[in-house]
NURO-998439 format. One record per residue (C-alpha): residue in one letter; residue number from 1; z, x, y. Coordinates in steps of 0.1 Angstrom, whole numbers. Layout:
<pt A NUM <Z X Y>>
...
END
This chain:
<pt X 1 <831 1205 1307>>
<pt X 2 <854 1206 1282>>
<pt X 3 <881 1237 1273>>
<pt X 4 <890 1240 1240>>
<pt X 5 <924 1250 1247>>
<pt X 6 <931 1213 1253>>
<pt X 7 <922 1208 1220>>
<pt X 8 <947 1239 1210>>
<pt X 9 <977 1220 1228>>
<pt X 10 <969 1193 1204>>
<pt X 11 <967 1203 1171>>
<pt X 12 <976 1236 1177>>
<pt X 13 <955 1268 1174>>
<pt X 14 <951 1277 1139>>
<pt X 15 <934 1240 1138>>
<pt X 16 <908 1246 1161>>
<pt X 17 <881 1268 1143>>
<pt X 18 <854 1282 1167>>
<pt X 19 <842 1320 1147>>
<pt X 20 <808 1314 1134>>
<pt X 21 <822 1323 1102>>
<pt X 22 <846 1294 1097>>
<pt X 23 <825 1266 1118>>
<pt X 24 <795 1280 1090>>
<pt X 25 <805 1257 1062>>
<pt X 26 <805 1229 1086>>
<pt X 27 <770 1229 1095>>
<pt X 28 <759 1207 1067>>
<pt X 29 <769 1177 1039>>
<pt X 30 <760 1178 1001>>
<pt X 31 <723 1170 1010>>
<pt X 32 <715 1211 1025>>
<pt X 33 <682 1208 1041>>
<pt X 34 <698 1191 1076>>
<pt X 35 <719 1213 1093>>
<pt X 36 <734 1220 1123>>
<pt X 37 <762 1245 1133>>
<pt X 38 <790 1229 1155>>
<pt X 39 <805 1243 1186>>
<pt X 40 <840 1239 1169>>
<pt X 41 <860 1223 1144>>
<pt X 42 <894 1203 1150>>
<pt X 43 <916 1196 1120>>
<pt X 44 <938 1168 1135>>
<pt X 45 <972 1162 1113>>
<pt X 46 <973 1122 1121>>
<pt X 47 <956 1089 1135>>
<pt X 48 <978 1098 1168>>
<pt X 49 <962 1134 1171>>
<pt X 50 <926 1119 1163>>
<pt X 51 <930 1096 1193>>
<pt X 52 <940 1120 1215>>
<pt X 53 <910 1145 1208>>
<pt X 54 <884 1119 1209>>
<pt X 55 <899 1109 1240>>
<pt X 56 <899 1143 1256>>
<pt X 57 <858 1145 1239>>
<pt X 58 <851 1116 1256>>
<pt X 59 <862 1125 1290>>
<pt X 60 <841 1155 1287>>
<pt X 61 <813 1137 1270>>
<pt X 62 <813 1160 1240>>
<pt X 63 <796 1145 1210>>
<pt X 64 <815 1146 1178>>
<pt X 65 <814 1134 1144>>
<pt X 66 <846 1128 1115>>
<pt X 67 <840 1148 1082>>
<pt X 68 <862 1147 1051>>
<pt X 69 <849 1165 1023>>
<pt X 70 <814 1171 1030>>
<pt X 71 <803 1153 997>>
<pt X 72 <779 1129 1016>>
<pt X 73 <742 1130 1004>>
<pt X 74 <724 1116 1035>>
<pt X 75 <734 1140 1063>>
<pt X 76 <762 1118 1077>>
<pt X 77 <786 1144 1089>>
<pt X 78 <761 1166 1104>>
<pt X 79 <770 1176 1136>>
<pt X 80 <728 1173 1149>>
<pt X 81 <733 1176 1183>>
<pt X 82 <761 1201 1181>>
<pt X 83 <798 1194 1193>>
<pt X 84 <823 1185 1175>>
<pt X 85 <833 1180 1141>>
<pt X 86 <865 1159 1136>>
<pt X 87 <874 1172 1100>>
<pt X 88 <908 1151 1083>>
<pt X 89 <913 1174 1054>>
<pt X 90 <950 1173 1068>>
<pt X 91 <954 1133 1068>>
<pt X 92 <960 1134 1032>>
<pt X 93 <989 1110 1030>>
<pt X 94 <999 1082 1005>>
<pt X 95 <1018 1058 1031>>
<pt X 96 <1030 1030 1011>>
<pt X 97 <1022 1018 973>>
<pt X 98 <1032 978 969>>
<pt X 99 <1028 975 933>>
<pt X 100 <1039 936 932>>
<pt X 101 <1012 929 959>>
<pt X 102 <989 955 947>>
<pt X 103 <978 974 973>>
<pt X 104 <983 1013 989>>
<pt X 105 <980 1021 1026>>
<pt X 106 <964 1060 1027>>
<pt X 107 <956 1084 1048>>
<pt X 108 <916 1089 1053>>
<pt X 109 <917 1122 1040>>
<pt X 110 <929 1118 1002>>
<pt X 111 <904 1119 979>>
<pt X 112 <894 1090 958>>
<pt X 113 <908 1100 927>>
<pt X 114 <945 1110 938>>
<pt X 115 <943 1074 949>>
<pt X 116 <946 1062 911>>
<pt X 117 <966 1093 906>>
<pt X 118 <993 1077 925>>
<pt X 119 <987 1041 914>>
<pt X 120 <990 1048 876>>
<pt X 121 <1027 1050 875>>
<pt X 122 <1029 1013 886>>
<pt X 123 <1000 1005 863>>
<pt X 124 <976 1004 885>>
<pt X 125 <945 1021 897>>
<pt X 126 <914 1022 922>>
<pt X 127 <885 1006 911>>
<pt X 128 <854 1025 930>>
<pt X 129 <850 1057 913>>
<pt X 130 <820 1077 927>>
<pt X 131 <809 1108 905>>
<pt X 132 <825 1130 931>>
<pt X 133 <854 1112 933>>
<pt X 134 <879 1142 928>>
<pt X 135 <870 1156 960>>
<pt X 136 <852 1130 981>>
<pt X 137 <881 1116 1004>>
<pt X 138 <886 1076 1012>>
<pt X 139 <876 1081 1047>>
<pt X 140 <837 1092 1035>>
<pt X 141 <841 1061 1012>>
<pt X 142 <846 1040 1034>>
<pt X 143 <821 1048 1063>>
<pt X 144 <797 1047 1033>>
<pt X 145 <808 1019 1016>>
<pt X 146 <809 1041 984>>
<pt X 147 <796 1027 949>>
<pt X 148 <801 1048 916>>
<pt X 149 <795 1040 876>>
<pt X 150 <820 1012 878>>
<pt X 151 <811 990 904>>
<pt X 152 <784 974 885>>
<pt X 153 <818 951 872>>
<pt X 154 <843 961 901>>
<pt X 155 <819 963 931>>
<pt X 156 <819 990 960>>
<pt X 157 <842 1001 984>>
<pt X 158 <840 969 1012>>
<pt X 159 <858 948 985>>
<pt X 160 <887 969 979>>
<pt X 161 <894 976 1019>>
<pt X 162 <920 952 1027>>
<pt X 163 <925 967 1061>>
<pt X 164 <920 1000 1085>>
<pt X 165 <933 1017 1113>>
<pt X 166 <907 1033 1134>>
<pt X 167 <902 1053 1166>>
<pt X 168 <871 1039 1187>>
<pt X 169 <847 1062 1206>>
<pt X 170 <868 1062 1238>>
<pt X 171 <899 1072 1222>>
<pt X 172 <917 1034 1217>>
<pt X 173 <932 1030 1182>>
<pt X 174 <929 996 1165>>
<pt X 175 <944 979 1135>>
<pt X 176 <923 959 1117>>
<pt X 177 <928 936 1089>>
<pt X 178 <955 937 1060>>
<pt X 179 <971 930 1028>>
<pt X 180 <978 895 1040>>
<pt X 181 <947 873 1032>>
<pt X 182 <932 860 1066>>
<pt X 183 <948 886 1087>>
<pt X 184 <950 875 1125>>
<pt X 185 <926 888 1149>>
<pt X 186 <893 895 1148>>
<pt X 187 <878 915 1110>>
<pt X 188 <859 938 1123>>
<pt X 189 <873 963 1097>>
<pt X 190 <847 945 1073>>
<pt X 191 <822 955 1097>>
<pt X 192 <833 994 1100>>
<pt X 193 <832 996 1057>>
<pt X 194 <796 1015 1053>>
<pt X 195 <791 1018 1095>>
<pt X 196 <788 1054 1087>>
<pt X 197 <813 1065 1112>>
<pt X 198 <789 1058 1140>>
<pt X 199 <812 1030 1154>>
<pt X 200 <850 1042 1146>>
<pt X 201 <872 1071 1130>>
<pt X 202 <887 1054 1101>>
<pt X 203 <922 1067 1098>>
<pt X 204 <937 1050 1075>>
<pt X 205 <931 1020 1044>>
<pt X 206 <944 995 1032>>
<pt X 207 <935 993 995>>
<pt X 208 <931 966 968>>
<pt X 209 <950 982 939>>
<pt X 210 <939 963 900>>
<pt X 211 <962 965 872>>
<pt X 212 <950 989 843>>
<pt X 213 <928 976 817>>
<pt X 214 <944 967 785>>
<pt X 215 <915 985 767>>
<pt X 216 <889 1005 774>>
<pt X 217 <858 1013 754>>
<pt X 218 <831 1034 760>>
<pt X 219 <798 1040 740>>
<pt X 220 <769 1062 740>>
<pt X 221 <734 1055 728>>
<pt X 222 <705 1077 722>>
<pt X 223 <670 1065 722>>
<pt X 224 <637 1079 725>>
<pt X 225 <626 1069 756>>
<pt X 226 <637 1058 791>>
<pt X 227 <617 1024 789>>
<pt X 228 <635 1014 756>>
<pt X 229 <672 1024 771>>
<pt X 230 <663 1003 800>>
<pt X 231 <654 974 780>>
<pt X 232 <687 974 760>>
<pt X 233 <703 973 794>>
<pt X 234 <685 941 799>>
<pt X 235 <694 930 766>>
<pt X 236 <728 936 769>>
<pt X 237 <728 914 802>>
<pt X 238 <713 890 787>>
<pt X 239 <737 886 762>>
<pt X 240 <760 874 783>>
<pt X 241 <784 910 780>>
<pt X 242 <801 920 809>>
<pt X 243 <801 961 807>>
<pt X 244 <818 981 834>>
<pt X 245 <793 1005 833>>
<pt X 246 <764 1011 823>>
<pt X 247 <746 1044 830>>
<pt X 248 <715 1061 818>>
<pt X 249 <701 1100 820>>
<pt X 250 <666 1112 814>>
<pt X 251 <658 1143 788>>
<pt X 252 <658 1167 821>>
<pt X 253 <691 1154 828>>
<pt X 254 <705 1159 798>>
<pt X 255 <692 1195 790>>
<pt X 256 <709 1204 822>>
<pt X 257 <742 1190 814>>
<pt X 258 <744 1206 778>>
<pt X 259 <733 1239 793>>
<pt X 260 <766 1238 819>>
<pt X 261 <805 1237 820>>
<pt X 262 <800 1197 819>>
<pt X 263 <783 1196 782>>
<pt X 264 <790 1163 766>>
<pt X 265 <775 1161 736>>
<pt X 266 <743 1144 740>>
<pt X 267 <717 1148 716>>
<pt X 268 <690 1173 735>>
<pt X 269 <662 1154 715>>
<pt X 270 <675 1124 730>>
<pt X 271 <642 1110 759>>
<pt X 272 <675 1094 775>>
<pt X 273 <714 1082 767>>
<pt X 274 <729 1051 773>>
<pt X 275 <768 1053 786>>
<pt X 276 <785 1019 783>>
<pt X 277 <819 1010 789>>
<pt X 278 <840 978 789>>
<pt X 279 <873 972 802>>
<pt X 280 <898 945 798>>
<pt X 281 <912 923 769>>
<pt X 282 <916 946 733>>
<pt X 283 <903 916 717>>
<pt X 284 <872 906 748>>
<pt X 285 <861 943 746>>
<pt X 286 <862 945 709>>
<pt X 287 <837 918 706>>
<pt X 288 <814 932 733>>
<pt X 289 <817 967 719>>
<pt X 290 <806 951 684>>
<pt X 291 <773 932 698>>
<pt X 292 <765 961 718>>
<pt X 293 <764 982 692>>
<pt X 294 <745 958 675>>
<pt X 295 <715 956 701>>
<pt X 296 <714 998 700>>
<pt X 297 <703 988 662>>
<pt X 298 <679 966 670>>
<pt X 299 <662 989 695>>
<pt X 300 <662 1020 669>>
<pt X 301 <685 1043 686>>
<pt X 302 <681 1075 675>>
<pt X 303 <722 1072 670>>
<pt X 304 <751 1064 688>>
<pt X 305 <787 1070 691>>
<pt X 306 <819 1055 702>>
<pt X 307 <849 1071 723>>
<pt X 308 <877 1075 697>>
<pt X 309 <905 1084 723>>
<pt X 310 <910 1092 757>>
<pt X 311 <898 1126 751>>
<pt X 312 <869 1121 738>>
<pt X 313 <859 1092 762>>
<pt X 314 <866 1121 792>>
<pt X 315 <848 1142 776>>
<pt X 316 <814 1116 773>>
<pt X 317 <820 1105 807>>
<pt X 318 <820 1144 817>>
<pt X 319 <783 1151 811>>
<pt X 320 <780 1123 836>>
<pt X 321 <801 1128 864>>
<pt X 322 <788 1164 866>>
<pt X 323 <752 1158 862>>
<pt X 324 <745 1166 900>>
<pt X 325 <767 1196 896>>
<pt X 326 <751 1205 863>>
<pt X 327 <717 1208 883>>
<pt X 328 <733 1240 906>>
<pt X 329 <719 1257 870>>
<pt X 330 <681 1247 880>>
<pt X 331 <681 1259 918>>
<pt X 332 <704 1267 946>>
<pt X 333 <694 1234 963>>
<pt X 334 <694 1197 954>>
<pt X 335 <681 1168 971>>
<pt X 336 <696 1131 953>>
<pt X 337 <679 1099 961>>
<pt X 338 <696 1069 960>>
<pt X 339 <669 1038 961>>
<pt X 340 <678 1005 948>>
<pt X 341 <655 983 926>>
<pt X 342 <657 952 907>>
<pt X 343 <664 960 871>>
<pt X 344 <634 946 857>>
<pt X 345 <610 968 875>>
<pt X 346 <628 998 865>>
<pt X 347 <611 1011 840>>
<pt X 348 <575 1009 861>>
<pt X 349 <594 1020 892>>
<pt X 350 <607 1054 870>>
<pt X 351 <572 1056 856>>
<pt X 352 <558 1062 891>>
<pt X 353 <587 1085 903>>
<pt X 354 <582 1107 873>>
<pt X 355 <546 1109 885>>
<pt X 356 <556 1118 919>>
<pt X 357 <573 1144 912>>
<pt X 358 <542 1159 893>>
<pt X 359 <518 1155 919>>
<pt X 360 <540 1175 946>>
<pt X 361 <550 1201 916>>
<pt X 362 <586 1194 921>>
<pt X 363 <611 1196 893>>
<pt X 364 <624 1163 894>>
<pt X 365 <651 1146 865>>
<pt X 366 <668 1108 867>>
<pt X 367 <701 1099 865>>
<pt X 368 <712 1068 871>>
<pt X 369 <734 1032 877>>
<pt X 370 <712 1015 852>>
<pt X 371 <735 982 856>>
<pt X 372 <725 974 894>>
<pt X 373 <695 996 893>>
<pt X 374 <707 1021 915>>
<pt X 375 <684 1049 913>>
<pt X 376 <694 1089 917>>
<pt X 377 <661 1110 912>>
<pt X 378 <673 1143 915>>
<pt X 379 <650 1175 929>>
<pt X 380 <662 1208 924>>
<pt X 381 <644 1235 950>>
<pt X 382 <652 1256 969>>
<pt X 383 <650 1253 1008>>
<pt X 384 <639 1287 1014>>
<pt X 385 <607 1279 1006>>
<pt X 386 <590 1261 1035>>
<pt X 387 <562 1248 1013>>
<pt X 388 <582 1234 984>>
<pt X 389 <607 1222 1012>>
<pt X 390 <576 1203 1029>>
<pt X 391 <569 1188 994>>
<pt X 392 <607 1174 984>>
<pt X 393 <602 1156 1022>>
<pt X 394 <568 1142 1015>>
<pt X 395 <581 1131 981>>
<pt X 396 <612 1114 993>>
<pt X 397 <590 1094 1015>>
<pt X 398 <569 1083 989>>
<pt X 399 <601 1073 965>>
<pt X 400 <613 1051 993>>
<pt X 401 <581 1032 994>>
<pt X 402 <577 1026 958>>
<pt X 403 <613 1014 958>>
<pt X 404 <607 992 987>>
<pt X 405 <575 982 975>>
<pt X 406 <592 975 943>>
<pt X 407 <616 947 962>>
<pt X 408 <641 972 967>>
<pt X 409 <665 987 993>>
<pt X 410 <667 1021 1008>>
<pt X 411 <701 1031 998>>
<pt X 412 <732 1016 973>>
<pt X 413 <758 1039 981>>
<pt X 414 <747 1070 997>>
<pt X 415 <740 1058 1034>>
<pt X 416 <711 1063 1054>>
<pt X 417 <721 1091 1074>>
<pt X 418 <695 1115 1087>>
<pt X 419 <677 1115 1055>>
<pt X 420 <665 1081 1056>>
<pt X 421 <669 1065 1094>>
<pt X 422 <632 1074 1099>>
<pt X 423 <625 1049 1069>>
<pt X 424 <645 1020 1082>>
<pt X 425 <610 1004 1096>>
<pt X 426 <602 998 1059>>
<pt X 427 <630 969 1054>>
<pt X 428 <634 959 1093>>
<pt X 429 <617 949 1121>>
<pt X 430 <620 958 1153>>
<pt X 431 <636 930 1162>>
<pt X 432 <664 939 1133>>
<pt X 433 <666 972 1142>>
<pt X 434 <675 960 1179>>
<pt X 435 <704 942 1173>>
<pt X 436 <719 965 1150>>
<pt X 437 <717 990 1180>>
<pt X 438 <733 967 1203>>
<pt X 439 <763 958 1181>>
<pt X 440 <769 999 1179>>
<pt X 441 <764 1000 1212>>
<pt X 442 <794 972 1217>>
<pt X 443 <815 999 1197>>
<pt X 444 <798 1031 1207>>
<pt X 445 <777 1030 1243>>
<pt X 446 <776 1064 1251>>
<pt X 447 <769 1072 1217>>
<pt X 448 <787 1103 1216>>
<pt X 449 <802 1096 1179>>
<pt X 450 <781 1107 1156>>
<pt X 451 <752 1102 1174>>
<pt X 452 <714 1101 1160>>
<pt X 453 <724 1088 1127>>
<pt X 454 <713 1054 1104>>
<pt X 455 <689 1041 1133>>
<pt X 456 <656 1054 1143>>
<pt X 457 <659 1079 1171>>
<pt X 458 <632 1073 1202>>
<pt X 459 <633 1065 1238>>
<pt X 460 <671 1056 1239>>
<pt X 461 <680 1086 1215>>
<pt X 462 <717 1102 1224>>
<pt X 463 <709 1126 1260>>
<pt X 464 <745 1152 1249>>
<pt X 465 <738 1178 1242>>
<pt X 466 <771 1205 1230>>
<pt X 467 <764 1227 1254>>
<pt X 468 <788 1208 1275>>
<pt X 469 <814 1234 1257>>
<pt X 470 <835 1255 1275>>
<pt X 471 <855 1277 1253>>
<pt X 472 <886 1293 1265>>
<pt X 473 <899 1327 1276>>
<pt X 474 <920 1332 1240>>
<pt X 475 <887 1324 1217>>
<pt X 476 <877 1351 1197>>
<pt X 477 <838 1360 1189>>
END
């Protein structure tokens, strides 16, 4: 049994939340259909704090699970089996910037974009850039191993992690890695990067910092339909351009952005925009802007614009970055898929997600990393309903087969979660899914962090329960 007030002598009282009204906001990530109310929430202000309530958690044999922001879209911090909920909001430090060796060491808590925020005044920035990225903290990035419009060029978070400090499941804290290239010691920081904090609290990263791009340019294309932007995608691959970005949204999409806070622009007769951008040499991204341009031409756009200053690239990449928030507009609820295909089956793979979303009468809309083929179909419901709740589930089955089906994966930057461990039997074997559970199990045997996430539950699933929570004399209602 554990007493809370042990966790009070910690991090002190007003840090420990128990009232059903402040543990409420807890009980559930951006994806709102798994939830789970914890017994309490600890705000710990450093890596030294987090070790010590794990350790005290693990004496008692509490579960618990590390949140950041809650931004996650696969159930990751959901405290399912109750407990605890480790939340770093406080760790929010920039440690050390070393602009002549390019990296920052930060605390897990910062969000991804102050990250950049305090890079730029060495000219210098953080490449992964996930559409939440003004709220979504580095610690969430880095159990999920984070993607975003940009890392079709720059690539997701496990190449910019140069290092991390971690707490293990039994309280030990561990340095991993480094700015140093072959760091002594064994790298199991690479390994923790997209773990989904079922193996270690991440505390703190050590970042790969880029210099700033020289120029940046950033183009939007209409066209009349999703199979002909996909296939100047292609085209612009194949000739040999190197964008940073390239991102495409459906006519749903888009009527839901220009109805919200986050209107771009985009032509509403548009069946779906192109966004391109390249980065790098003025005279390199003047050439590439030029032949892309040319291939919207050749592939009729409807029209097509490009960014004539800062401003007015924000204010493209704005529609964007607030799609998912733009959809808020279409129902209280939103449930994001984040399938991977290969890029030349994504127009047939779209075709039959479209027609999915028909057949269960969802209202379903597409937006999406075009450049990897990173899918996001988007349902807006509402989770009140029980039927049309049973019918997103059903359909977010179905989407994971065609994907997989498709020569896909189940995830590119999302995680797996809750919302997809069930599904793991469609890319692994039993066999795979075995030794995945013994290496957690090296790092997590009792499997009281974050238990019942990424693998499929069964015979061995996690026996704590959070009942084992005593609260103390001093806790209110």
């Amino acid at each position: 049994m554990l007493e809370l007030a042990r966790l009070v002598a910690i991090v002190g009282a007003e840090h420990v939340l128990t009232r059903p009204g402040e543990t409420f906001v807890y009980e559930c990530d951006g994806t709102t259909h798994f939830r789970q109310r914890p017994a309490a929430v600890v705000l710990p202000a450093s890596t030294a704090e987090v070790a010590a309530v794990v350790r005290e958690l693990a004496v008692a044999g509490v579960p618990f699970v590390a949140r950041g922001a809650g931004t996650g879209l696969s159930g990751g911090a959901v405290p399912i089996h109750g407990g605890i909920v480790i939340e770093t909001a406080r760790m929010r430090r920039v440690i050390e910037i070393d602009a002549d060796n390019r990296f920052a060491r930060v605390e897990c808590g910062i969000t991804n974009a102050a990250v950049s925020k305090a890079a730029r005044p060495f000219g210098l920035f953080y490449a992964p850039d996930p559409s939440s990225q003004a709220a979504c903290t580095i610690g969430g990035n880095v159990a999920e191993n984070s993607g975003g419009p940009h890392c079709f060029k720059y690539g997701a978070t496990f190449r910019h992690v140069l290092g991390v400090t971690a707490v293990l499941p039994d309280g030990e804290i561990v340095e991993c890695g480094g700015p140093l290239a072959d760091a002594p010691g064994l790298d199991i920081g690479t390994f923790l990067v997209g773990s989904e904090g079922t193996c270690a609290i991440v505390t703190e990263a050590t970042l790969r910092l880029l210099p700033l791009p020289e120029r940046t340019e950033t183009l939007l294309a209409a066209f009349s339909t999703i199979e002909i932007a996909c296939d100047v995608v292609k085209r612009i691959l194949a000739a040999g351009l190197e964008p940073s970005a390239l991102e495409i949204l459906d006519r749903a999409t888009i009527e839901a952005v220009e109805r919200s806070v986050y209107a771009a622009g985009y032509p509403k007769d548009a069946g779906a925009v192109l966004l391109v951008e390249f980065d790098g040499l003025s005279e390199s991204v003047d050439a590439a802007s030029a032949r892309a341009q040319a291939l919207f031409q050749e592939a009729a756009a409807l029209g097509f614009e490009r960014a004539s200053d800062d401003a007015h690239r924000s204010k493209l990449w704005k529609g964007r970055k607030g799609a998912f928030g733009a959809m808020g507009r279409l129902a209280p609820d939103l449930y994001v898929q984040d399938a991977v295909v290969p890029r030349s089956r994504l127009p047939e793979v779209l075709a039959k997600v479209v027609a999915i979303g028909r057949e269960h009468g969802l209202r379903l809309s597409n937006v999406f990393h075009a450049g990897d083929g990173n899918l996001h179909p988007n349902v807006s419901y509402d989770r009140r309903d029980a039927d049309e709740m049973a019918r997103v589930l059903a359909a977010g089955a179905k989407i994971m087969q065609v994907c997989v089906d498709a020569g896909g994966s189940l995830s590119g930057e999302h995680g797996i979660g809750i919302e997809k461990r069930d599904a793991m039997h469609l890319v692994f074997s039993d066999d795979d899914l075995l030794r995945m559970r013994l290496l957690r199990e090296a790092f997590n045997p009792r499997e009281l962090l974050n238990p019942g996430k990424v693998l499929p539950t069964g015979k061995r699933c996690v026996e704590a329960k959070a009942g084992m929570l005593e609260p103390s004399a001093e806790d209110g209602p």
